[in-house]
Structure formats: C-alpha cells, structure tokens
N, C-alpha and C positions, 0 to 999 in steps of 0.2 A: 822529526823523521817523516811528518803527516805531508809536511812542506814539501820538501823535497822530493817523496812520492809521486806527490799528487805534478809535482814539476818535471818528471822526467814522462808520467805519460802525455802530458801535454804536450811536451818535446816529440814524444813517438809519433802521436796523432796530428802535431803538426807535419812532420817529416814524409808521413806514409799519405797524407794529403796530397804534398806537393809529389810527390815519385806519383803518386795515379794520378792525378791531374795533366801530369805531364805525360803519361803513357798511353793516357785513355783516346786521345786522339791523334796520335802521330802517324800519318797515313804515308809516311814518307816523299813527303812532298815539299822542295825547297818553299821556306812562306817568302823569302822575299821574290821571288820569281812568280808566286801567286796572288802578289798584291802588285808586282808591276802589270801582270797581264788582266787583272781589274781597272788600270786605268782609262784600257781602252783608247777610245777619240778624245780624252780629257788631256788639259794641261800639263805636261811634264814637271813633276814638283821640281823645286829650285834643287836641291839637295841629296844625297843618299842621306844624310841626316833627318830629314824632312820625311824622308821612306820607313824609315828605323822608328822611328816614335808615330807613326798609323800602325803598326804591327798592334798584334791586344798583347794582354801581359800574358797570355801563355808563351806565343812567340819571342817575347823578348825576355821574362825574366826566366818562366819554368822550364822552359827546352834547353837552353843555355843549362840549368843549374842541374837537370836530369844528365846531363851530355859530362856533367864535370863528375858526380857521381859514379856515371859509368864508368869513367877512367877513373874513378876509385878502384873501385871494385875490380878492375883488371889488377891493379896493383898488387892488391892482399889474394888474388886466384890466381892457382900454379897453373902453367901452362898446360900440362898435361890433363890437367880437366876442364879448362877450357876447348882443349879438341876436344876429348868425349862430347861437352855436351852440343860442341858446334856439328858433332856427326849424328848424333840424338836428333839434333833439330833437322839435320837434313834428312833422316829416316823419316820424321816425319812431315815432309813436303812442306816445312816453313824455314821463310826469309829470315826470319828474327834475328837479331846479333844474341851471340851468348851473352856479351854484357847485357843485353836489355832482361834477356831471360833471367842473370840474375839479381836483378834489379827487380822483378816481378816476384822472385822467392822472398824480396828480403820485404816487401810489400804486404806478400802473403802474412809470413813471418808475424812481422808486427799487428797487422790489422786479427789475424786468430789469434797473437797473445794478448790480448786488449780485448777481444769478444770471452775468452777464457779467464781474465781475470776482473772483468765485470759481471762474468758470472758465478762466480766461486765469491767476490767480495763482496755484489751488490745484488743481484736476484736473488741467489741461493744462501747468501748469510749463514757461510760458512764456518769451519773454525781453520785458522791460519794457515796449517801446515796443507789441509781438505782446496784450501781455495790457491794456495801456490802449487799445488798439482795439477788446477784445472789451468794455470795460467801455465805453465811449461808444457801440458799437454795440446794446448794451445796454438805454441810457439813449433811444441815438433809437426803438429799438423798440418800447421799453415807454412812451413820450411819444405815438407813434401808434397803435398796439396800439386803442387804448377809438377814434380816429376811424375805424379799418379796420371796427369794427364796430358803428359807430355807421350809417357807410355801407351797409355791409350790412344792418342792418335796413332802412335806407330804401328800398335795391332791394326786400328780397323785400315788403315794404308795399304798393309802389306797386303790383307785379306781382300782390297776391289781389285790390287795387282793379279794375284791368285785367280780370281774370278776373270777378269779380263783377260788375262796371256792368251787361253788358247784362241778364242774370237780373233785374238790381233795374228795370233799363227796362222789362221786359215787365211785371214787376209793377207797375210803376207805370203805364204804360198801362194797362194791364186794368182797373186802379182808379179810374183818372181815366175812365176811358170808361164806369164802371160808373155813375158820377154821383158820386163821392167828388172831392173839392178835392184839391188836391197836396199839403198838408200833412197833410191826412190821408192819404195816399197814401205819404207819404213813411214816417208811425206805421205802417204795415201792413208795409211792408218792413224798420223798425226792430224790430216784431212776429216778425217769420220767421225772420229770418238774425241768425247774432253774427257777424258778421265784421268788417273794420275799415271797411267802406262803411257796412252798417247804424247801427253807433255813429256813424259821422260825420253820417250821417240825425239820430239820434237827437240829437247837439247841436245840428246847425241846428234841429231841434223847441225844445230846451229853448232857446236863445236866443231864437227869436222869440218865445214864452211872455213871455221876459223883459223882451219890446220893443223888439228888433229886428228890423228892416225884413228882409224876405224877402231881397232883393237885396245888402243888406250882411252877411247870414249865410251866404247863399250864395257872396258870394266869398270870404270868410274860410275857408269849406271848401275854397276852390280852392284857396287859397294856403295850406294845411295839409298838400294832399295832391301839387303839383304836379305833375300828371298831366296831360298833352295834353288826352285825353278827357272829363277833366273839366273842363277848363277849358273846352272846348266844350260839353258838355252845360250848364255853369250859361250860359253868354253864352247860350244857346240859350234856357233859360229865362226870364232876364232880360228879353231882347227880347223874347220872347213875351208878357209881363208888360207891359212897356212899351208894345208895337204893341197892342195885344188879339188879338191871334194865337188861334186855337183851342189850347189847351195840350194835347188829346190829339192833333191833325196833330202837332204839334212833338216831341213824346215815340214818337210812329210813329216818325217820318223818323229821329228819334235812335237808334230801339230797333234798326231797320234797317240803319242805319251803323255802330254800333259792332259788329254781330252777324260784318256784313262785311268789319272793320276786324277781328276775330277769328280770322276765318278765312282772313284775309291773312295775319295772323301764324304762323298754325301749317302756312301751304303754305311760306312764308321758313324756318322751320326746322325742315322736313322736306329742304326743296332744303341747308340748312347742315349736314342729317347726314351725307354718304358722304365731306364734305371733314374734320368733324371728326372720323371716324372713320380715317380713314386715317393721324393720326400711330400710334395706338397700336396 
C-alpha cells in the first residue's frame, strides 16, 4: 500500500509539473510564427520539419499535451458553468479561456493536496485520520484558491470603474456640448485615460466600427462590467437615443448623480471608520 501511495503522488507531481510548465509561460503567441520571424536574413530551412524540431520541448511536447488536457476538461464541464465562469472572467477584464482557468484550479488543487499531505504526514507527524484532513483540507483550498481571486479581481475592477465614471462623464459632457457626437466623445476619453472604463470605451468604439448598433454594444458593456452605475448611465443613454432626448441634458443630470453618488460613498466610509477602528 506504501508502493502505490507513494506511486500515485508521484503521478500527481509529475502531472501538476507538466499543467504549470505549460501555463507558466503561454503569452499567446503562435511559437512557430515566432521562430520563423527569428530567422531574419538567415537561410530558409529545408523543411517545416526542420522548423518543428528547433522549437524547445515546451513548444512541442508541453503545449500540445496542456491543449489536449483542456479539451478534457471541457468534456467532463457542463456547459452551463463554463458560461458562468467565462462571464467571471470577463467581469474581471481577463482574456483567459475557462478551460485554461480550469486547468489552473486543478493545478491549484493538487499542488495544496501534496503541500497538506506532506504536512500532516511528513513535518507534523501526525496520526492518520489528523494528517488526511490536512490533505483534503488542502485539496478544498487549493480547488477555491484561483475563485478567491478570481473574485477579488472583480471587486477591485468594478471599484476603478466606480471611481473613474464620473471623470469620464464630465468629459464626455464637455465633448458632447462642445459639438462632438458621443462616439466620438466616447474616442476622446478612450484618448486620455488607460483604465479599465477607457478600454471598455474603446471596445464599444471598435464594435460598433464592426456593425453593431450603439444600444447592443452598450449593453454588452453593461453586462461585462456589472456595475449599478453603469447600468444606469447606458439605460440613460439608450433612451435618450430612443426618445430624441438632448444627449448633453442626459449626460449633465448623469455627470451630476454619479459625482453625488461619490460623495455619498465616501461620507458612508468615513461614518464606518471609528467602528472599524475600534477592533484593533
């Protein structure tokens, strides 16, 4: 039984090797298109065979076997939480495929059941039942680990949005009243700031480019960034769009609520300082 123990974490730590190895540096960059444009003014090799064997073993063997993995794990994951988490990951402003993401949990996974049961069998010299609790508590914490901060990026996201809207309202008032259209209005503040509002400016731009309707870019921004305020400010525009509303009235009254909708927040936790001060 010692045998075969000791043979399956082997198997784990080789396995959780090869999934980081292969994840730790995928900048999503084709490699054979990165090793043609290394050859520069040199010799055209004979071969695409001749290209395929200069690759290093991550590009040929690990990527490959990470890529086949994934489409595992699509397999045995219902579709319905592969959207959740593919709308997770877009709440919070990353590219990542949900397969990689859960190929990251199952990484997690193993590498904290292996830190939990070397330490319940091998540091702490435990007694059995003591040290397979540290190994399952292990396994749940390294299984949630990648959603704890997956979450956390979502809050602190949502919260530069929050902070940013109304800055991007005055400018885009100013703009719109200056005689500029809101799409261009929208370029000007895409122009200014990098933050995560600006960019989300900057895709409703390149979507409607693409041919989408102002109204269905804009809520697809809403539902990207789920945020109160913004879900207000787009309905706000929508209908404006819809009624003929003046869009610089609309974008005042907006730039003026959320400014006071700011400084509601920050009188709420200054009143929540002297209680939160008071444990320590």
């Amino acid at each position: 039984s010692v045998i075969i123990f000791i043979g399956v974490i082997a198997t784990l730590v080789i396995v959780g090797a090869l999934v980081y190895v292969g994840l730790r540096e995928d900048r999503g960059v084709d490699p054979l298109q990165e090793r043609l444009s290394q050859f520069g003014d040199r010799e055209l090799p004979e071969s695409l065979e001749d290209i395929e064997l200069s690759l290093s073993f991550r590009d040929r063997i690990v990527v490959p076997l990470m890529e086949r993995l994934a489409a595992l794990t699509v397999k045995f994951t219902p579709q319905k939480q592969l959207e959740a988490t593919r709308h997770a990951l877009e709440l919070a402003g990353q590219t990542t495929d949900p397969t990689q993401f859960f190929l990251q949990r199952i990484i997690f996974t193993i590498v904290f059941g292996i830190v939990g049961m070397l330490l319940g069998f091998v540091v702490l010299k435990e007694q059995t039942t003591t040290a397979i609790l540290y190994t399952v508590g292990g396994l749940v914490l390294g299984n949630y680990f990648p959603m704890l901060s997956l979450k956390s990026k979502i809050s602190k996201r949502q919260q530069n949005i929050i902070k940013a809207l109304p800055d991007a309202l005055d400018l885009l008032t100013i703009c719109v009243e200056a005689g500029l259209g809101f799409d261009a209005a929208m370029g000007k503040v895409y122009e200014k700031w990098d933050n995560e509002l600006a960019l989300a400016f900057g895709r409703v731009l390149r979507e409607i480019q693409l041919g989408k309707a102002r109204r269905d870019a804009l809520k697809d921004m809403a539902l990207r960034m789920d945020v109160p305020d913004i879900n207000s400010f787009t309905a706000a525009i929508i209908q404006s769009e819809q009624l003929g509303v003046s869009m610089s009235k609309i974008l005042r009254v907006q730039s003026d609520q959320m400014r006071t909708k700011r400084r509601q927040r920050a009188q709420e936790k200054a009143q929540q300082a002297p209680v939160k001060m008071m444990i320590p």
